[in-house]
Legacy VTK file of the C-alpha trace (Angstrom):
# vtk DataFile Version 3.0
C-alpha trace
ASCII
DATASET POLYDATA
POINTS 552 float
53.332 228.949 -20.617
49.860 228.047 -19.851
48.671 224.650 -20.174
46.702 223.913 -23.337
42.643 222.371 -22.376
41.016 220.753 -24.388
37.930 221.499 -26.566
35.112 219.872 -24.236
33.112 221.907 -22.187
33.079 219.751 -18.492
36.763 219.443 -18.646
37.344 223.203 -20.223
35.690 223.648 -16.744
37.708 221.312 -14.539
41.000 223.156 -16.121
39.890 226.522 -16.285
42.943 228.423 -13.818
41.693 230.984 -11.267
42.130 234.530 -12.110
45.335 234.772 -9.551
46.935 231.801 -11.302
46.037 233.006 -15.167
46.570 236.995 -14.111
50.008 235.705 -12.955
50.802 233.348 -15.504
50.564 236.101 -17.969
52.496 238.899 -15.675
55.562 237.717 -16.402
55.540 237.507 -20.007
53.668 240.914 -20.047
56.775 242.654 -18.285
58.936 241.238 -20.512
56.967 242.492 -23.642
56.285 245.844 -21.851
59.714 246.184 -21.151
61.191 245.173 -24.848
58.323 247.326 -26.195
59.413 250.447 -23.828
63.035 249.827 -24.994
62.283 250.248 -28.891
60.453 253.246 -28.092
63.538 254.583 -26.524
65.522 253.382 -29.586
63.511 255.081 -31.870
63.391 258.543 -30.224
66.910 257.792 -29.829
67.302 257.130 -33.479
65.255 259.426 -35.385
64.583 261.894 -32.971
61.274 263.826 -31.196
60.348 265.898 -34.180
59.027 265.572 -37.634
60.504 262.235 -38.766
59.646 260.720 -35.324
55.867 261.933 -35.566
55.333 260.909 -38.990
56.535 257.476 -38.838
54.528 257.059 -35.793
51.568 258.530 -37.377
51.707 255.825 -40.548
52.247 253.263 -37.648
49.258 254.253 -35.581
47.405 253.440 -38.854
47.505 249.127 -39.053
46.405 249.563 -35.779
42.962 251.856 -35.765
42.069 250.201 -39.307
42.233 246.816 -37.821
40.172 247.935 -34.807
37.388 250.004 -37.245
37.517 246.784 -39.133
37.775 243.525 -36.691
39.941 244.054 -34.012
37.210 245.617 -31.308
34.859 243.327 -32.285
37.236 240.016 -31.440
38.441 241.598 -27.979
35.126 242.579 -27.278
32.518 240.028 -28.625
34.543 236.986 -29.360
35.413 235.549 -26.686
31.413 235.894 -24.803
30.342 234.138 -27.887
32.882 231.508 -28.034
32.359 230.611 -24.551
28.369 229.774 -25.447
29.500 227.377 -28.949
31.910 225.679 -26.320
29.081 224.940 -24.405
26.277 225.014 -26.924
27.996 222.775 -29.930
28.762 219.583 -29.998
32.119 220.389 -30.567
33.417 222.362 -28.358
32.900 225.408 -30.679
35.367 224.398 -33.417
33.588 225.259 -36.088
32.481 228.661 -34.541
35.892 228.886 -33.725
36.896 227.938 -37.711
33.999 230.725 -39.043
35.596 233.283 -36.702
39.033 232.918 -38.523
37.917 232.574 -41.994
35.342 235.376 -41.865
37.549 237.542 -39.945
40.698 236.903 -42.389
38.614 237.460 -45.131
36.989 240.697 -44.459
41.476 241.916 -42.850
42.281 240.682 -46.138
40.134 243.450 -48.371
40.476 245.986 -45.591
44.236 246.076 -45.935
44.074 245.812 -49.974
41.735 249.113 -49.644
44.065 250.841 -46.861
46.817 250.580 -48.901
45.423 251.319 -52.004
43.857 254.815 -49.695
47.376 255.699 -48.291
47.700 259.402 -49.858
43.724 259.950 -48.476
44.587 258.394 -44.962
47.324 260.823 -44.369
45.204 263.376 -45.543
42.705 262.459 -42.981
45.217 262.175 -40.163
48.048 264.992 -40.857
47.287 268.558 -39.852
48.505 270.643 -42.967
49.664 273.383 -40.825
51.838 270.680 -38.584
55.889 270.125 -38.916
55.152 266.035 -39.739
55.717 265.253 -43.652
52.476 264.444 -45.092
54.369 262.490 -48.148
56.858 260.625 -45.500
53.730 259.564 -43.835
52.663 258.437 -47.164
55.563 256.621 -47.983
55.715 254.486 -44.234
52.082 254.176 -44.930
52.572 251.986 -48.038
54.924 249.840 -46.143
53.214 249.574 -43.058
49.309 249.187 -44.037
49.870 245.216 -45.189
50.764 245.128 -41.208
46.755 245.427 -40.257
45.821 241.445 -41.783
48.371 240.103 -39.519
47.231 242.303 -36.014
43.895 241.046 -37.195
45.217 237.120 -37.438
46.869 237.881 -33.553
43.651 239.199 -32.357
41.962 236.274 -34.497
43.727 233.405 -33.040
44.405 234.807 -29.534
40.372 235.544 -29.024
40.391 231.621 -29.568
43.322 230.231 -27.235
41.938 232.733 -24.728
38.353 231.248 -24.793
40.382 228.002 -24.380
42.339 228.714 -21.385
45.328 229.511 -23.146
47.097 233.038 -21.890
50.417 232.667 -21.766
51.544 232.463 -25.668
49.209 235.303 -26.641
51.093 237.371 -24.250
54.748 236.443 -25.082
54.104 236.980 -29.191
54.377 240.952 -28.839
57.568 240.110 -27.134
58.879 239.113 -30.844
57.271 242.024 -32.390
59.527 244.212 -30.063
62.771 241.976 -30.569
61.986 242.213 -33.918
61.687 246.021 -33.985
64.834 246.580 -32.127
66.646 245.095 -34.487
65.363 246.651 -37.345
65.937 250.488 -35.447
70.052 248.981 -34.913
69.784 248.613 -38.386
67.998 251.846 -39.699
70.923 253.574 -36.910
74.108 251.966 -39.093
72.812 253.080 -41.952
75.149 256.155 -43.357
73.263 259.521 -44.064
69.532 260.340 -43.627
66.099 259.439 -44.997
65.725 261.663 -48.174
62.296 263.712 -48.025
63.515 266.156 -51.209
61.551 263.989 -52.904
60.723 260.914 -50.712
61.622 257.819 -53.144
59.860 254.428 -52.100
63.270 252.689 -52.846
65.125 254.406 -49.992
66.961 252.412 -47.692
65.803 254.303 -44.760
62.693 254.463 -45.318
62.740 250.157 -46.412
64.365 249.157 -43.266
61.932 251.033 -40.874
58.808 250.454 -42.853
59.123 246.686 -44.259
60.712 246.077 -40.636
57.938 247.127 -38.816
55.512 244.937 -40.918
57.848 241.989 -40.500
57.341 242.452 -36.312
53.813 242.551 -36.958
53.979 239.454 -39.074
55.941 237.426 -36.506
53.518 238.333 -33.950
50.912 236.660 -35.526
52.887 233.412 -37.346
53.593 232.435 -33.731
50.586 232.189 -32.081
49.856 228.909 -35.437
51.745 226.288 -33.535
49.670 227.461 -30.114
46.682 227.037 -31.537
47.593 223.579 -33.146
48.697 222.609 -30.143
45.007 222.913 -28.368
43.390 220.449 -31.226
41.740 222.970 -32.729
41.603 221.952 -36.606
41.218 224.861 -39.383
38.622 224.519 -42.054
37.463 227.131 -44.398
33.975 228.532 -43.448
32.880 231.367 -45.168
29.043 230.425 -45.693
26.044 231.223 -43.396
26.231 230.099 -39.029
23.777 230.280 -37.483
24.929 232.621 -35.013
25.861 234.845 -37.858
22.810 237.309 -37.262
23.573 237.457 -33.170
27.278 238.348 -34.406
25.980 240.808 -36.661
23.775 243.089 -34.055
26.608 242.987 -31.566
28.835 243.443 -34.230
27.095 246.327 -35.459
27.437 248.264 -32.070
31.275 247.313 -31.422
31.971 248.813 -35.037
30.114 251.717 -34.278
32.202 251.807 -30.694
35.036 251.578 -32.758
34.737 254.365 -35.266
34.170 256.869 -32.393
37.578 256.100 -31.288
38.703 256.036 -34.732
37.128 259.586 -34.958
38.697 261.276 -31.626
42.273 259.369 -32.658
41.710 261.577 -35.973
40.976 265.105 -34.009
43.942 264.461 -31.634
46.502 263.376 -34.257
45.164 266.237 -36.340
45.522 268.522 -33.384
49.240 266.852 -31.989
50.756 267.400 -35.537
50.505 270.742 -35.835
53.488 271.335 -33.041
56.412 269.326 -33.952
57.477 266.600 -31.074
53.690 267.134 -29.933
52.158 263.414 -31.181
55.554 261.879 -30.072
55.332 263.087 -26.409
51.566 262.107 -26.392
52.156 258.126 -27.926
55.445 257.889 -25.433
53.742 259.147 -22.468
50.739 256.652 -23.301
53.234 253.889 -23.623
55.391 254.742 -20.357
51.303 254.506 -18.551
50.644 251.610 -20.171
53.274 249.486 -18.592
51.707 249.245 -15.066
48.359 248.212 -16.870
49.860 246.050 -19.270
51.569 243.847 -16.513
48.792 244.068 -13.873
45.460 245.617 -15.847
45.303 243.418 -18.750
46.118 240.470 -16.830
43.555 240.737 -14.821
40.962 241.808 -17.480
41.949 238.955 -19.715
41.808 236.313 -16.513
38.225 237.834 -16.046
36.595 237.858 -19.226
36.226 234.557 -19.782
34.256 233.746 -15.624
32.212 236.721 -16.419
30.685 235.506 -19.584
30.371 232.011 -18.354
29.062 233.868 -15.184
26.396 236.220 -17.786
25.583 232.691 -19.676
23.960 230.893 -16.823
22.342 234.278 -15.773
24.216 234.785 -12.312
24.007 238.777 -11.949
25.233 238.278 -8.308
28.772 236.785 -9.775
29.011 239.549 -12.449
28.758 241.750 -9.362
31.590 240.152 -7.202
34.007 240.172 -10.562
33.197 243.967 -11.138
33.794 244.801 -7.448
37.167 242.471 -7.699
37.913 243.959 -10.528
37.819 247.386 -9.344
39.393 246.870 -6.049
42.138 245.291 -7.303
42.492 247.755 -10.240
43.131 250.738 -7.983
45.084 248.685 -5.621
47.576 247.556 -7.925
47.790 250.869 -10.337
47.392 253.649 -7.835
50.697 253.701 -6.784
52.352 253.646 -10.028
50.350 256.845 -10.883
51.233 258.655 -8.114
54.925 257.200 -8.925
54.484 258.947 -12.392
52.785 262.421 -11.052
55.888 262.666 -8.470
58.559 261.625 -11.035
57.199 261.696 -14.569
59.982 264.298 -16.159
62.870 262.318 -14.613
60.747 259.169 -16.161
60.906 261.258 -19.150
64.433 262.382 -19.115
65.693 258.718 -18.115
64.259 257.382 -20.937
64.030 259.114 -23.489
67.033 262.310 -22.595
69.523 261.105 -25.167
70.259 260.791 -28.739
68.638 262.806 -31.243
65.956 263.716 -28.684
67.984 264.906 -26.039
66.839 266.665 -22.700
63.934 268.173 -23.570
62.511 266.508 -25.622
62.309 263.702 -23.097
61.239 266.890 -20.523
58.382 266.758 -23.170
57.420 263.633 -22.610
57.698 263.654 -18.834
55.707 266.692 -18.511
52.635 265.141 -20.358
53.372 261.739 -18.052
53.245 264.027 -15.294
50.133 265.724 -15.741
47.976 262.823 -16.729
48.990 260.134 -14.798
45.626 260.457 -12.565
43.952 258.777 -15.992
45.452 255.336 -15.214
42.912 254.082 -12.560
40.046 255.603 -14.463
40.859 254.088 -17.797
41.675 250.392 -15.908
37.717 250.579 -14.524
36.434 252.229 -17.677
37.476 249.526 -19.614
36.763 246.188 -17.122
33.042 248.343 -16.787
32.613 248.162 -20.626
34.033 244.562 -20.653
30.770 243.701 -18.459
27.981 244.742 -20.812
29.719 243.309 -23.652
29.944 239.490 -21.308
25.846 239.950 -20.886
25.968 240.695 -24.703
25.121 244.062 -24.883
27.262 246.203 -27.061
24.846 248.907 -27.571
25.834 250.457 -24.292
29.318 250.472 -24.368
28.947 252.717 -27.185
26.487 254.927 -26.128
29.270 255.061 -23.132
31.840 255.388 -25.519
30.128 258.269 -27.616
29.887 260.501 -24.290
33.268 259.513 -23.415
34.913 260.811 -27.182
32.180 264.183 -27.003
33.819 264.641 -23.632
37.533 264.529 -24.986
37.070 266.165 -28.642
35.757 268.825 -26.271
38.540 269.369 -24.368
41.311 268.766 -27.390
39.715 271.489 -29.033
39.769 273.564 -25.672
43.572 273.027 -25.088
44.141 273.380 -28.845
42.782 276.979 -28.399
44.240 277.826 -25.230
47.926 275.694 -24.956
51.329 277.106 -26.589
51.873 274.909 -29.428
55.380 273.232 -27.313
52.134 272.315 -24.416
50.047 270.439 -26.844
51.285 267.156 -25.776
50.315 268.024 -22.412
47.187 269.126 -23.440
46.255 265.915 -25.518
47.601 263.621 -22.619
45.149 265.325 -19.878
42.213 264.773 -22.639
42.629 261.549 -22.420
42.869 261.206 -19.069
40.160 263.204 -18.064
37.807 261.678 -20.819
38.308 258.145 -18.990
37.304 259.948 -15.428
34.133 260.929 -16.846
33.725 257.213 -18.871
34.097 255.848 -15.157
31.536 257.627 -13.557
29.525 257.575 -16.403
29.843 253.122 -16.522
29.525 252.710 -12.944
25.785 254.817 -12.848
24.815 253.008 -16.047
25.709 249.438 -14.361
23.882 250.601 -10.965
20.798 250.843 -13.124
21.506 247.557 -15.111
22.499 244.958 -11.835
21.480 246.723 -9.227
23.630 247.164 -5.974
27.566 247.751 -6.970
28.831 248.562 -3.718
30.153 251.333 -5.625
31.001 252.666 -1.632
33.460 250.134 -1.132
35.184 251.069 -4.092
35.628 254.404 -3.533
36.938 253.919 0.642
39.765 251.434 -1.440
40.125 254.206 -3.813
40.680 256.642 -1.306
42.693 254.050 0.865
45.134 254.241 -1.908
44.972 258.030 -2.788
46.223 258.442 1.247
49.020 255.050 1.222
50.037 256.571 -2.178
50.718 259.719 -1.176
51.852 259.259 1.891
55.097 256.781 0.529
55.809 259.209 -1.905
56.364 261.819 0.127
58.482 260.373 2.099
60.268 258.691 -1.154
60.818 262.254 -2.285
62.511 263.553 0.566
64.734 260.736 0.409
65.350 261.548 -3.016
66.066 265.256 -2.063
68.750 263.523 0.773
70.154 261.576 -1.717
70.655 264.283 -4.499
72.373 266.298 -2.634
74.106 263.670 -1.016
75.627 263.326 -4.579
76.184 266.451 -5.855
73.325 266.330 -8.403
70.453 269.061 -7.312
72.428 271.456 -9.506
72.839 269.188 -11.832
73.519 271.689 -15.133
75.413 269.680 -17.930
72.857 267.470 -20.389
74.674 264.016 -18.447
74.094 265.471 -15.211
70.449 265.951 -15.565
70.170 262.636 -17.003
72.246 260.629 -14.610
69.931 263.093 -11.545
67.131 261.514 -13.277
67.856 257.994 -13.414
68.910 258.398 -9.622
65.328 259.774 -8.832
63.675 257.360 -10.579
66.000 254.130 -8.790
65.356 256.219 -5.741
61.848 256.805 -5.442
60.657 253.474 -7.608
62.456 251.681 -4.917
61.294 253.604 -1.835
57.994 254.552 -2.840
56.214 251.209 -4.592
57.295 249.049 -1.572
55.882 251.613 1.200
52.779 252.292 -0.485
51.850 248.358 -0.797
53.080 248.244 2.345
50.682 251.126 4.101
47.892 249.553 1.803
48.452 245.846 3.877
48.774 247.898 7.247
45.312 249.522 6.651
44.027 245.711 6.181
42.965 245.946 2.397
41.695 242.469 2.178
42.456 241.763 -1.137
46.036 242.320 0.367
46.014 239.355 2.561
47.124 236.773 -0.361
50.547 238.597 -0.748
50.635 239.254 3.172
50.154 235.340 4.097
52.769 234.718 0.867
55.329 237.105 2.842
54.782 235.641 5.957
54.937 231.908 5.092
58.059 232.593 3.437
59.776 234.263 6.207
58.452 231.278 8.513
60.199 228.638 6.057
63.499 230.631 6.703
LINES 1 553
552 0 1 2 3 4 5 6 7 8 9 10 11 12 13 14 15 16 17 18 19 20 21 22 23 24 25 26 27 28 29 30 31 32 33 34 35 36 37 38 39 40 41 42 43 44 45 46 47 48 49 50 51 52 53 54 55 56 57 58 59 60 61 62 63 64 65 66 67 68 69 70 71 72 73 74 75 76 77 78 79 80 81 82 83 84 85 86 87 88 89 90 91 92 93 94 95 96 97 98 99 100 101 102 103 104 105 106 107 108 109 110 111 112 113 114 115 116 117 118 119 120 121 122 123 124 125 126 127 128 129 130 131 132 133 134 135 136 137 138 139 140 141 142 143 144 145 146 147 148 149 150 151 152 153 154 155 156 157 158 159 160 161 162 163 164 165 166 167 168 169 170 171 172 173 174 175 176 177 178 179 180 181 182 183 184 185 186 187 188 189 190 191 192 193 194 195 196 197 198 199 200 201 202 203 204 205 206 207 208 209 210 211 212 213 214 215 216 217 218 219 220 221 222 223 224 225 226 227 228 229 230 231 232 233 234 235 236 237 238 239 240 241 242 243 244 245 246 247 248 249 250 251 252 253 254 255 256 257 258 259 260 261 262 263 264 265 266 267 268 269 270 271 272 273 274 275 276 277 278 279 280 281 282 283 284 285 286 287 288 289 290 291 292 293 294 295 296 297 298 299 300 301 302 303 304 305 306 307 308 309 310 311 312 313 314 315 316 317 318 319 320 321 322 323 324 325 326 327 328 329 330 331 332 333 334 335 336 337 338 339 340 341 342 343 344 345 346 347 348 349 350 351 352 353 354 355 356 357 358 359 360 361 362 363 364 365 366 367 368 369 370 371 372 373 374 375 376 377 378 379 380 381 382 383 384 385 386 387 388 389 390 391 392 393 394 395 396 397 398 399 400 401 402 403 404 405 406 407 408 409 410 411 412 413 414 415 416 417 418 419 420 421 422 423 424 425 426 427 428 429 430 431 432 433 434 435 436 437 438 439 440 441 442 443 444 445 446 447 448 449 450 451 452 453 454 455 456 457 458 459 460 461 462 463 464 465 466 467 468 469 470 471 472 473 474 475 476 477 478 479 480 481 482 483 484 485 486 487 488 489 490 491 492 493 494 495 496 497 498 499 500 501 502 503 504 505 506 507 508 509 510 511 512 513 514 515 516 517 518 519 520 521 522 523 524 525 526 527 528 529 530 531 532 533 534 535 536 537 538 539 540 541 542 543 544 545 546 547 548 549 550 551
């Protein structure tokens, strides 16, 4: 866990960690919550399926989450922490009772949000379920009620981690999902020893079914957020009601006003593609789970670093020192595509065995984890674009602007309504996960380009040259260890018997061999080629290797 600092500004300073000791203080716990969180989505596609019951309940899940964003949540990951940095060193107090106006504002405004989500439930669905689609507009309802009292507590987790973040603290924030997911696992072994189904002929709130997997998700949620009290206790910081006027309450307000803004574009292409994924059954599920599977490379190694950064750059933006922003975006970028590259290229060469490993069994069975791997497949490209899009945005929003980021961010959701509607008109209803996924992905190529031109103009020289020669350093070490990770694959298959692989436990025990195979091969080679091309932000883990194999 990270070490707590204390609410001064010279020694928040003195005990502020570097972003490789912060970035790996928090990788660890990240894996571990990626991993937990990978292995209730595998439950639950296990458990209820990849069709209509498995895209509704996700669909009345994906609702805490976007309401809390439209409502709070952007505005705390996004403004926050910049502003808390400046009361640390503005107030006498270290920003405590920013800090204490941050909470009781922000509680109070989850706290009416959720009582009107809830009471909206039948309209929400509305808004998010295609009519025409195979999900169960009044199942969605149903989870909805149960779930919606989950958005005050990802509010209070976003509330409370903004906080311990601007103090130094990383480590808790990033273990508390790991609860949620415990949490969630156990309620989907539940929900699986219950006898019979959930009854849709009518839907009754007092179904067991439907009580375990709703309430229980709300409790994980819940958890999340109770744990992160102690934390925050534990720094000094002191909570006081403060719902009157600060003085910083009209600065809040203008950036405020942008980040919502931000927000409710998102909120508005999350409607079109949910809209447009529920109208082919198994079509919303292969989208979320292929999203997740991407996500685990930039949850251990993106967010990390994004989170270790924040915090310099707006200290950096405070005292007015362009050239520093500079270095951190250049870092950042560098070491984005460095570290994700070759897990995309991992997940373009094996995304359906990714697919099938994980999700082949159950109630969802071969294809539709085949489903899922396709749309990993296909869209995997998006990873590195979406890491820089978002450390890109992260920099206006440190020199507080949050205009642009939206006017980024409005470009970015034209760009991918576009193309949802385009695939919508031209894909086979079973390819509309694929179709959604490379939206996405393609929407965050654009938002790169589109952020790194816009910062040009703002600061000047990027070195936006050097980025692109690591970029296509990668692209070539990536490539090259995964070709030679699939041949050995090939070896290997038939070594075993499995290229013919026919049965449903054949293909999924050929699948779990490629991925072992190729994970194993490929990831070490291509960090490998990237240190024998002399990547200099490789040297750290070269001069690790090395003085460990001198010690020996």
């Amino acid at each position: 866990m990270s070490e707590t600092a204390t609410t001064t500004e010279p020694e928040q300073q003195k005990q502020a960690p570097s972003v490789a000791k912060a970035s790996g203080s928090m990788a660890i716990a990240t894996i571990v919550s990626r991993v937990t969180g990978l292995l209730s989505k595998v439950l639950l596609v296990a458990v209820l399926g990849a069709g209509w019951l498995s895209d509704s309940y996700q669909a009345a899940s994906t609702l805490p989450t976007m309401i809390n964003e439209l409502l709070l949540g952007g505005i705390l990951t996004s403004v926050a922490i910049p502003l808390l940095v400046r009361a640390e060193k503005e107030d006498g107090d270290g920003g405590e009772s920013y800090a204490q106006w941050l909470i009781s504002m922000g509680t109070a405004i989850l706290g009416v949000g959720t009582i009107i989500a809830v009471a909206c439930a039948p309209l929400l669905t509305d808004l998010f379920i295609s009519d025409t689609g195979d999900a169960k507009p009044e199942v969605v309802t149903a989870f909805a009620y149960l779930i919606l009292p989950g958005i005050v507590f990802y509010g209070l987790t976003a509330l409370i981690s903004a906080v311990l973040n601007a103090r130094h603290v990383f480590g808790l924030p990033t273990w508390a999902p790991v609860l949620n997911n415990v949490v969630v696992i156990g309620v989907l072994a539940a929900y699986a020893l219950l006898p019979g189904d959930l009854t849709i002929n009518p839907v009754r709130m007092t179904d067991t079914h439907l009580l375990v997997l709703g309430l229980g998700t709300a409790l994980g949620v819940a958890v999340q957020a109770a744990v992160l009290i102690p934390a925050l206790k534990k720094t000094g910081f002191r909570f006081k009601w403060r719902l009157g006027w600060d003085s910083r309450l009209s600065e809040f307000g203008g950036l405020a006003f942008w980040v919502l803004l931000y927000v409710a574009l998102g909120f508005a292409s999350m409607t079109v593609l949910t809209n447009a994924a529920t109208e082919a059954g198994g079509a919303l599920t292969a989208f979320n789970f292929q999203w997740l599977i991407a996500q685990v490379p930039y949850g251990v190694l993106g967010v990390s670093l994004l989170t270790a950064l924040m915090p310099r750059m707006s200290r950096s933006a405070a005292h007015g020192d362009n050239d520093q922003i500079v270095r951190d975006l250049l870092f950042g970028n560098r070491m984005s595509t460095i570290l994700l590259m070759p897990f995309s290229a991992l997940m373009t060469v094996s995304g359906v065995a990714i697919g099938i490993a994980a999700f082949g069994f159950g109630r969802s069975g071969v294809e539709g984890g085949t489903g899922i791997g396709i749309a990993l497949a296909m869209s995997a490209f998006g990873l590195v674009p979406y890491a820089i899009t978002l450390l890109q945005l992260r920099v206006f929003y440190a020199m507080k602007d949050a205009r642009t980021p939206t006017l980024i961010q409005a470009l970015i959701v034209a760009v991918r309504i576009g193309l949802i509607y385009f695939f919508v008109a031209v894909a086979k209803p079973e390819q509309l996960g694929v179709g959604m996924s490379l939206a996405m992905s393609l929407s965050f190529v654009f938002g790169a380009v589109v952020g790194q031109v816009w910062l040009r103009i703002r600061l000047g020289r990027l070195r936006t040259g050097f980025t692109i020669w690591t970029v296509c350093l990668t692209v070539v070490a990536s490539s090259l260890a995964f070709a030679v990770a699939t041949g050995a694959n090939w070896l290997v298959q038939h070594g075993l018997g499995l290229s013919d692989a026919s049965t449903k436990t054949e293909v999924v025990v050929a699948s779990w061999v490629e991925v072992i195979v190729v994970t194993l091969i490929g990831l070490p080679l291509a960090f490998g080629l990237l240190a024998a091309f002399r990547v200099p932000e490789m040297k750290p883990a070269i001069d690790k290797i090395n003085q460990l194999v001198r010690r020996r």
